[in-house]
LUMVEXDREN-949936 format. One record per residue (C-alpha): residue number from 0; residue in one letter; chain; x, y, z. Coordinates in nm, 3 decimals, decimal comma. Each point is the difference from the previous one (the first is absolute). Layout:
BEGIN
+-----+----+----+---------+---------+---------+
:   i : aa : ch :      px :      py :      pz :
+-----+----+----+---------+---------+---------+
: NUM :  a :  A :       X :       Y :       Z :
...
+-----+----+----+---------+---------+---------+
END
This chain:
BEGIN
+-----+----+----+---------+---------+---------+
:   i : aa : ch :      px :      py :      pz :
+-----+----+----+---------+---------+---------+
:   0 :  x :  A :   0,975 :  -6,711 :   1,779 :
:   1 :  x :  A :  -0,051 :   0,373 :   0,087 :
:   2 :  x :  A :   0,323 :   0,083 :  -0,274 :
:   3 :  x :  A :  -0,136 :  -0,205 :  -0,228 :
:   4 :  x :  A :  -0,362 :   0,205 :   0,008 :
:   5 :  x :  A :   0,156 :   0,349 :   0,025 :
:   6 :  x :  A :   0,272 :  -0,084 :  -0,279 :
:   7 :  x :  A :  -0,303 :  -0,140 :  -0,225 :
:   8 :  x :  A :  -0,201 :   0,332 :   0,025 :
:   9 :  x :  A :   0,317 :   0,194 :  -0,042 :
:  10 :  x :  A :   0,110 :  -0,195 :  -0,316 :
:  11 :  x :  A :  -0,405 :   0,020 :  -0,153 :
:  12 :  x :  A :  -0,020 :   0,365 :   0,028 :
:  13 :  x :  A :   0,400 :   0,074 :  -0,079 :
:  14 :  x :  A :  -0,040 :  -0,125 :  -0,386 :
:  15 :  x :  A :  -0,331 :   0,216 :  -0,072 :
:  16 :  x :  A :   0,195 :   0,345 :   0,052 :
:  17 :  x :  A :   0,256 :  -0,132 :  -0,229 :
:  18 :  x :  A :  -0,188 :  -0,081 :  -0,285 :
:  19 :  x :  A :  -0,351 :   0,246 :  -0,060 :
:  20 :  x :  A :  -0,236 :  -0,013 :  -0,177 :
:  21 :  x :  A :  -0,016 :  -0,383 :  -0,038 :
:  22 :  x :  A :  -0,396 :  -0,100 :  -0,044 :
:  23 :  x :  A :  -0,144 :  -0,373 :   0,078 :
:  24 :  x :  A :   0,024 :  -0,072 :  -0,377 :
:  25 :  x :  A :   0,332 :   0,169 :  -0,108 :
:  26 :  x :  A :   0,357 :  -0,164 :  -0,072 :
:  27 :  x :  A :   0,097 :   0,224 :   0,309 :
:  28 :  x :  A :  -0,233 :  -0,153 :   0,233 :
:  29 :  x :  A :   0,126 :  -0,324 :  -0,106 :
:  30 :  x :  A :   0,353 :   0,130 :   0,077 :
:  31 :  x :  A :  -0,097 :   0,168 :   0,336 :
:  32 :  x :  A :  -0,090 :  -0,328 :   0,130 :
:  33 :  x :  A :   0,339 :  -0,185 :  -0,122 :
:  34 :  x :  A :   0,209 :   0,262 :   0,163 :
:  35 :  x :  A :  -0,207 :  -0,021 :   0,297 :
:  36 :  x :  A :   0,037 :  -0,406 :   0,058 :
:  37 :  x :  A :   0,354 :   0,009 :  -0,135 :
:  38 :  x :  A :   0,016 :   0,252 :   0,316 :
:  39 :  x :  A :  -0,181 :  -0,158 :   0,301 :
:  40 :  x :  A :   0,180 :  -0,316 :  -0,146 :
:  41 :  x :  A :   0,359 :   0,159 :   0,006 :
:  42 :  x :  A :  -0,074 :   0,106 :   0,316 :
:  43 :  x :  A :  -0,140 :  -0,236 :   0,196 :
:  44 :  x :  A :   0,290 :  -0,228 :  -0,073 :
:  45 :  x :  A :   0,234 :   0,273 :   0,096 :
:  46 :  x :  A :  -0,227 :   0,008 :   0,349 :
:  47 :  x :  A :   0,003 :  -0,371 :   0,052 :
:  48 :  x :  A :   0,344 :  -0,068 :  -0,096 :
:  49 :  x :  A :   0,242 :   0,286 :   0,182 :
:  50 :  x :  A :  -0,044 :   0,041 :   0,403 :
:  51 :  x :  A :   0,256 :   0,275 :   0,008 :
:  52 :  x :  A :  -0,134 :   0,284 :  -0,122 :
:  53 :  x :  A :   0,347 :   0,177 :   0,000 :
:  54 :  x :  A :   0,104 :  -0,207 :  -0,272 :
:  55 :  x :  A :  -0,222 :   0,134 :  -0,193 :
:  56 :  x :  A :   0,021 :   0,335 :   0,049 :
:  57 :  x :  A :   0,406 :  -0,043 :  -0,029 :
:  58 :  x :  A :  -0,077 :  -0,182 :  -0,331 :
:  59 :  x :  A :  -0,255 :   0,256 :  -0,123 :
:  60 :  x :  A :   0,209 :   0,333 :   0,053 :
:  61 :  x :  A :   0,330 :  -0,149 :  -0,131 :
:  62 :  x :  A :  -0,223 :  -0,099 :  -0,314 :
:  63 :  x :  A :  -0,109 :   0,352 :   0,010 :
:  64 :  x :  A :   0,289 :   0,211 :   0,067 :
:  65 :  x :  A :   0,167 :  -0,176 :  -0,324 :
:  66 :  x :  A :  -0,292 :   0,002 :  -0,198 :
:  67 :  x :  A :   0,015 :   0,404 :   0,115 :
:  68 :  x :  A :   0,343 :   0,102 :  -0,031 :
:  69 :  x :  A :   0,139 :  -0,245 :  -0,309 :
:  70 :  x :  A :  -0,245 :  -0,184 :  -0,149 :
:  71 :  x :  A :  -0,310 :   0,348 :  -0,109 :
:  72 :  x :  A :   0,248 :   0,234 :  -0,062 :
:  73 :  x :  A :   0,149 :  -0,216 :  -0,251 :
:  74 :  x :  A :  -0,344 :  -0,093 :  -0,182 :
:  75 :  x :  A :  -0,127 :   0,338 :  -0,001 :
:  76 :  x :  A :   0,343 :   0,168 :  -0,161 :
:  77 :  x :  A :  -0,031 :  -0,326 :  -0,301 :
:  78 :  x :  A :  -0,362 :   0,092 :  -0,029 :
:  79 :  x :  A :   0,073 :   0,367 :  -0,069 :
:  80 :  x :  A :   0,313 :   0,041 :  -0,136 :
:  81 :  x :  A :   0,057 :  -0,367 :  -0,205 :
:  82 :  x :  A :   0,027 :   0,168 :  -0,356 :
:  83 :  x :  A :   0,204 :   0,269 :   0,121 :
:  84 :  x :  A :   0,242 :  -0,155 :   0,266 :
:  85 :  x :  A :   0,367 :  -0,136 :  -0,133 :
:  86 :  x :  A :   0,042 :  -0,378 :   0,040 :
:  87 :  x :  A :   0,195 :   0,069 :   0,340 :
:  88 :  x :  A :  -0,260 :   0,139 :   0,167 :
:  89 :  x :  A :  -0,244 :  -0,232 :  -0,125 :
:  90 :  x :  A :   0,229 :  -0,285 :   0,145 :
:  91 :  x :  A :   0,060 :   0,162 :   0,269 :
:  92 :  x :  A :  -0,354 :  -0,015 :   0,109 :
:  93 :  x :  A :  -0,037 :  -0,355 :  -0,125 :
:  94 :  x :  A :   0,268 :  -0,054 :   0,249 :
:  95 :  x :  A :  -0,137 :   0,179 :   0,316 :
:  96 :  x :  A :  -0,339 :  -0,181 :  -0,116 :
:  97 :  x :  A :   0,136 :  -0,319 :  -0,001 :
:  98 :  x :  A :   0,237 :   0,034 :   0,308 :
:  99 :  x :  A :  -0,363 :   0,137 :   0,179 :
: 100 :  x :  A :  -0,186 :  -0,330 :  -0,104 :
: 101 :  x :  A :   0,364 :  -0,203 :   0,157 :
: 102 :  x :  A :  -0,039 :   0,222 :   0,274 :
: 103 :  x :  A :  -0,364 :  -0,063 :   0,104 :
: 104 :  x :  A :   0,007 :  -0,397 :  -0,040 :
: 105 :  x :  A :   0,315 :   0,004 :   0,264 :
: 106 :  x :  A :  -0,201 :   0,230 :   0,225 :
: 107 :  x :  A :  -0,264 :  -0,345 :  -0,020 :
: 108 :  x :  A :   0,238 :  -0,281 :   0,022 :
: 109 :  x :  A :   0,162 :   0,182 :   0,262 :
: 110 :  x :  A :  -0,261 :   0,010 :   0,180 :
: 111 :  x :  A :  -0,058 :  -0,358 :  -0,082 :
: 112 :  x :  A :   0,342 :  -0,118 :   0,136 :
: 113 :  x :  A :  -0,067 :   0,234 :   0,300 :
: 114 :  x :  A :  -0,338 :  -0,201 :   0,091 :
: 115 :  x :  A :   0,146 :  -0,360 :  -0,079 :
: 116 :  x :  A :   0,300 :   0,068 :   0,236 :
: 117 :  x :  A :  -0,216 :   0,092 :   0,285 :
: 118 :  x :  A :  -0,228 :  -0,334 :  -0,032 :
: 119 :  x :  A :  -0,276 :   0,092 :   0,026 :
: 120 :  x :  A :  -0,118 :   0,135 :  -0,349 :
: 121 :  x :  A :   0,093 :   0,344 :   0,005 :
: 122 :  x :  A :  -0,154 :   0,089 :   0,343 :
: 123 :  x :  A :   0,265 :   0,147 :   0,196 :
: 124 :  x :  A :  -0,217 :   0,018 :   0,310 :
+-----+----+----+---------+---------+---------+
END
């Protein structure tokens, strides 16, 4: 119960710094709150459901270090350069986008197969 209190007043607060401004009658109050629930929801079944927290740190810096390295450099050169890049370049980060996105869901079912071989839901402990 303790996680569940600290992560709620973690995820209430987190949303407000993202999104200023928002007053009690304004569209962005109304989406301050959705991103908050959709938050403490997405968490708290990612704190009920995983006892190894390993697994999810393995899960969240493979995600990262992809999304880092392949998948933002890749968006940011299309977004700048898309009128002015030749057609190989522009596949070429279609390509490195695309192999990123591969890259990241094999990084979770990985980790999947790695928690259903072990029995016991992904705990390793």
């Amino acid at each position: 119960m303790p996680r569940v209190s600290i992560m709620s007043l973690v995820q209430i607060k987190y949303p407000e710094l993202v999104i200023k401004g928002a007053g009690p009658r304004d569209a962005r109050h109304r989406l301050h709150i959705i991103v908050t629930i959709l938050i403490l929801v997405a968490t708290l079944i990612v704190i009920e459901l995983v006892t190894n927290l390993g697994a999810v740190f393995a899960f969240i810096g493979g995600v990262a270090a992809i999304g880092i390295s392949l998948i933002l450099p890749a968006c940011c050169y299309l977004k700048l350069e898309w009128s002015r890049a030749p057609i190989w370049k522009r596949v070429g980060c279609v390509v490195c986008i695309i192999a990123g996105t591969v890259g990241a869901i094999g990084c979770l079912s990985s980790l999947f197969a790695q928690g259903s071989s072990t029995g016991n839901g992904g705990s390793n402990s």
